[in-house]
N, C-alpha and C positions, 0 to 999 in steps of 0.2 A: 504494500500500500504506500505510494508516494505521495508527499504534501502534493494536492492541487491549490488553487490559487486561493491567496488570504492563511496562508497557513491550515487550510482545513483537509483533510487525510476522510477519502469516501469508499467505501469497500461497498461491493455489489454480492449480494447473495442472489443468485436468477437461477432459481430450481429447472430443474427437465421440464418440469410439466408447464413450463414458459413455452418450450416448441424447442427444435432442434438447433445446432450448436450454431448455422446463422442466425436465426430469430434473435436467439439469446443475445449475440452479441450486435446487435444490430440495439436491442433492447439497453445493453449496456453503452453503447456509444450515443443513443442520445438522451441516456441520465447522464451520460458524465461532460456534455456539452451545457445540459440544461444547471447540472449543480455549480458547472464552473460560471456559467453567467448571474447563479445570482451569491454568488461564495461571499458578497463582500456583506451581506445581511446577514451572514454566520457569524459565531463568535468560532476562532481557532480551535482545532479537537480534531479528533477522530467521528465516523459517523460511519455506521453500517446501515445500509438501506437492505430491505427486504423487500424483493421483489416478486406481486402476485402473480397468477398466472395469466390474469386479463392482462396484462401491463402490453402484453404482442400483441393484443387486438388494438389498441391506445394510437392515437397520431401524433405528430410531435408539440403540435398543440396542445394536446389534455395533457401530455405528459409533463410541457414544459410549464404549465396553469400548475398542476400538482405540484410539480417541485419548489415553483413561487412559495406556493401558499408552504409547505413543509419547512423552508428557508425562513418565511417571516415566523412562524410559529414560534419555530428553532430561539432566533433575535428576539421574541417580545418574550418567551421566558427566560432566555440569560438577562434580561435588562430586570424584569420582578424580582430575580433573584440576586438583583446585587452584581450581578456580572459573572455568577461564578453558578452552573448546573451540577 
């Protein structure tokens, strides 16, 4: 797992039952486009996403909507919490 940008470290869980080992990484190359563009709304860490198995049927739109929203999430509980999860 290499830092991506902002200091945040994303590891991809994409089970079989995502579709086969294109899907899957087709799956993974645009969570890892979508987390690097909103990385800077993360606090630095590590993050393992877990990936469902609808996530293949997703277009890069829902998926890139989801990942916003799981980024701001992310940001507005480290800021409740003092800065620190």
């Amino acid at each position: 797992m290499a830092p991506d940008v902002a200091g945040v470290c994303v590891a991809y869980a994409i089970p079989t039952s995502v579709g086969n080992a294109v899907q899957r990484n087709t799956v993974r190359r645009r969570l890892r486009h979508a987390f690097a563009a909103n990385a800077g709304s993360m606090p630095a860490g590590d993050v393992l996403v877990r990936v469902a198995a609808s996530a293949e049927k997703c277009t890069w739109g829902e998926l890139s909507l989801a990942v916003a929203d799981i980024t701001n999430r992310i940001g507005r509980q480290t800021i409740a919490a003092g800065g620190d999860l």
